[in-house]
C-alpha positions as CSV (number, residue, x, y, z in Angstrom):
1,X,0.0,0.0,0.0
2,X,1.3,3.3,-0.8
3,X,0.2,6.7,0.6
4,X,-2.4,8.5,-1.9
5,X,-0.3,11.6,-2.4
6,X,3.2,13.0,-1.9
7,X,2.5,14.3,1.7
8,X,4.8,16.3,3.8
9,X,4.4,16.0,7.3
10,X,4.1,19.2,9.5
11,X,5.9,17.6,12.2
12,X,9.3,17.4,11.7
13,X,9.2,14.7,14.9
14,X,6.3,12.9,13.5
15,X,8.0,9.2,14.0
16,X,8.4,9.9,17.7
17,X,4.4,10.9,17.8
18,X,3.3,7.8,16.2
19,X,5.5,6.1,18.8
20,X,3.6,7.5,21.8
21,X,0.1,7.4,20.0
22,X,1.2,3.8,19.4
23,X,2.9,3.0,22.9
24,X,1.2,5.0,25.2
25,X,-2.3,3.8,25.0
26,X,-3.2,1.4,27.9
27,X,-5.7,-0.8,26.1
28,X,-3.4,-0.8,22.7
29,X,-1.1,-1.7,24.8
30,X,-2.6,-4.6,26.6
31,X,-4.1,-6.0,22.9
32,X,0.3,-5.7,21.7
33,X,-0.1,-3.6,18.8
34,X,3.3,-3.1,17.3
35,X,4.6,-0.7,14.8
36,X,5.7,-2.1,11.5
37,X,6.5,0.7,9.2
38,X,5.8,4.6,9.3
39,X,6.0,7.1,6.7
40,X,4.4,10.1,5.4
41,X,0.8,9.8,5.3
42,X,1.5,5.5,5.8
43,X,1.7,3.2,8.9
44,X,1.7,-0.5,8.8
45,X,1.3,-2.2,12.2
46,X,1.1,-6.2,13.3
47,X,-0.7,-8.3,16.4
48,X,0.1,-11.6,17.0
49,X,-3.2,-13.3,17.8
50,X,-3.2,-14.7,21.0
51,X,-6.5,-16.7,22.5
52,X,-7.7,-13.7,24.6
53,X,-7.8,-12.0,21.1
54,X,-10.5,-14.7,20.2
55,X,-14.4,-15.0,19.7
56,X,-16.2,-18.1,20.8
57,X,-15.7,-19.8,17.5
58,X,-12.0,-19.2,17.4
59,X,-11.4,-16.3,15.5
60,X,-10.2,-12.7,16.1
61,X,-13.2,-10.6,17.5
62,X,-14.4,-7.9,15.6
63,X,-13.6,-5.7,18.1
64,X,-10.1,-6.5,17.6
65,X,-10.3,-5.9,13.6
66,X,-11.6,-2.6,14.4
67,X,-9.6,-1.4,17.1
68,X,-6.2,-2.4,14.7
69,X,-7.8,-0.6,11.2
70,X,-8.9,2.3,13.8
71,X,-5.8,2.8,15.6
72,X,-3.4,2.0,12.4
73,X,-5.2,4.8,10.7
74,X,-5.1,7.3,13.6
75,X,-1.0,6.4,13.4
76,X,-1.1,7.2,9.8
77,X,-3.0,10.4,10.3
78,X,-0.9,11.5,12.7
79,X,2.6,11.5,10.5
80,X,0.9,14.6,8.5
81,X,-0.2,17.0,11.9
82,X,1.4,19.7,13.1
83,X,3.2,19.5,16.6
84,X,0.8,19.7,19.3
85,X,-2.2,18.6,17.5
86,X,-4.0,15.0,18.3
87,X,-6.5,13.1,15.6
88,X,-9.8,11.4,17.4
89,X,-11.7,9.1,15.2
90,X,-15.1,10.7,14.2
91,X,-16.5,8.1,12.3
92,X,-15.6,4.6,10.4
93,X,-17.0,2.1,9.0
94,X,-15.5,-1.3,8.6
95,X,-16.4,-4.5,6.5
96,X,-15.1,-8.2,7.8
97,X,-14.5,-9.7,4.5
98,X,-14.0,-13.2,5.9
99,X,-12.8,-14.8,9.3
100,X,-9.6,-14.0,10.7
101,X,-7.7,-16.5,12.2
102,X,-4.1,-17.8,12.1
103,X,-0.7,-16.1,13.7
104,X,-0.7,-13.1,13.1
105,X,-2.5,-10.0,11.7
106,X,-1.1,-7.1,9.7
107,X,-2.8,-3.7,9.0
108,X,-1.9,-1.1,6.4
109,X,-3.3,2.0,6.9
110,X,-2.5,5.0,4.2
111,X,-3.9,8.5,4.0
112,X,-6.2,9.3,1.4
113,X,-6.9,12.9,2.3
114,X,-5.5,14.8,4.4
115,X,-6.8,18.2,5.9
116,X,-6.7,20.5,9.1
117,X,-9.7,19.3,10.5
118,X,-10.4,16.7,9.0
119,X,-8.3,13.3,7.6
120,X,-9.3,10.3,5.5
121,X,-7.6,7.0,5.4
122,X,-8.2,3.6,4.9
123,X,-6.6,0.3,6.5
124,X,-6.1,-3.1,4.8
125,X,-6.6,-6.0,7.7
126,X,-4.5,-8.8,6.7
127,X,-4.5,-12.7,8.1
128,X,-1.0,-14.4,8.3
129,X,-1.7,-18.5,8.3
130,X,-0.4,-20.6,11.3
131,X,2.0,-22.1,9.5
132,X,4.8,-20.0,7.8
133,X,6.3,-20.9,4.1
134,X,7.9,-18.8,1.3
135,X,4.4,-19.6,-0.4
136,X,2.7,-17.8,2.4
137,X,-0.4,-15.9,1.4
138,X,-1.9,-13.1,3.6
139,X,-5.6,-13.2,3.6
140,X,-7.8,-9.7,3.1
141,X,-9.9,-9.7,6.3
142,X,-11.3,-6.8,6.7
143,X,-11.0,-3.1,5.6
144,X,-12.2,0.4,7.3
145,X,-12.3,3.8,6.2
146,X,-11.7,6.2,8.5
147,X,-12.4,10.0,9.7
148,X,-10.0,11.4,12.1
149,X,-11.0,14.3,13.4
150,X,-7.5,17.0,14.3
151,X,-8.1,18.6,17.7
């Protein structure tokens, strides 16, 4: 996935601000969201599924799904604010394209507009099988798009 413009952040520090957006939130935090990759207007980010992360049936809740697509994008958003600003999430909407399940799960979030009061992106939910091969496939589990709202 590639960010939807040639952005320049504001922040000159914006890597460091994804970090604490990324590190900083208790419940992220607790789920072990980890940052994959961060660039203007781009973050990628990666859970390993654990049980706790699981619905009755076995696979990741939706919850989960959403929280990762939500919080990716917020990252993403926040490589293109200025210092001292913060993104909240005003609205998104999210479809779960098929069950996830497997070892891991990778989001890609990327900026399709950006704006001072108001950013678009979307993330890309992918599913990583249990068992790892240079023939491994990720699966497209779900995708969001999302409206940050900068405060």
């Amino acid at each position: 996935m590639q960010p939807f413009g040639n952005f320049q952040p504001k922040n000159p520090d914006y890597v460091v601000e994804v970090q604490r957006v990324l590190t900083s939130a208790p419940f992220i935090q607790q789920l072990g969201l980890k940052a994959q990759q961060i660039s203007p207007g781009l973050c990628y980010s990666s859970l390993d599924i654990r049980e706790d992360h699981q619905q009755q049936d076995g696979f990741v809740h939706a919850g989960v799904q959403a929280t990762l697509c939500d919080h990716t994008a917020g990252a993403a958003g926040v490589t293109l604010i200025a210092e001292g600003k913060r993104v909240l999430t005003a609205e998104f909407k999210i479809n779960l394209l098929r069950p996830a399940s497997g070892r891991r799960l990778i989001c890609q979030s990327a900026v399709l507009k950006p704006g001072n009061t108001l950013i678009i992106a979307e993330s890309m939910l992918f599913a990583l099988p249990q068992e790892e091969s240079p023939e491994t496939e990720w699966s497209l589990v779900a995708k969001a798009t999302v409206t940050l709202a900068v405060v």
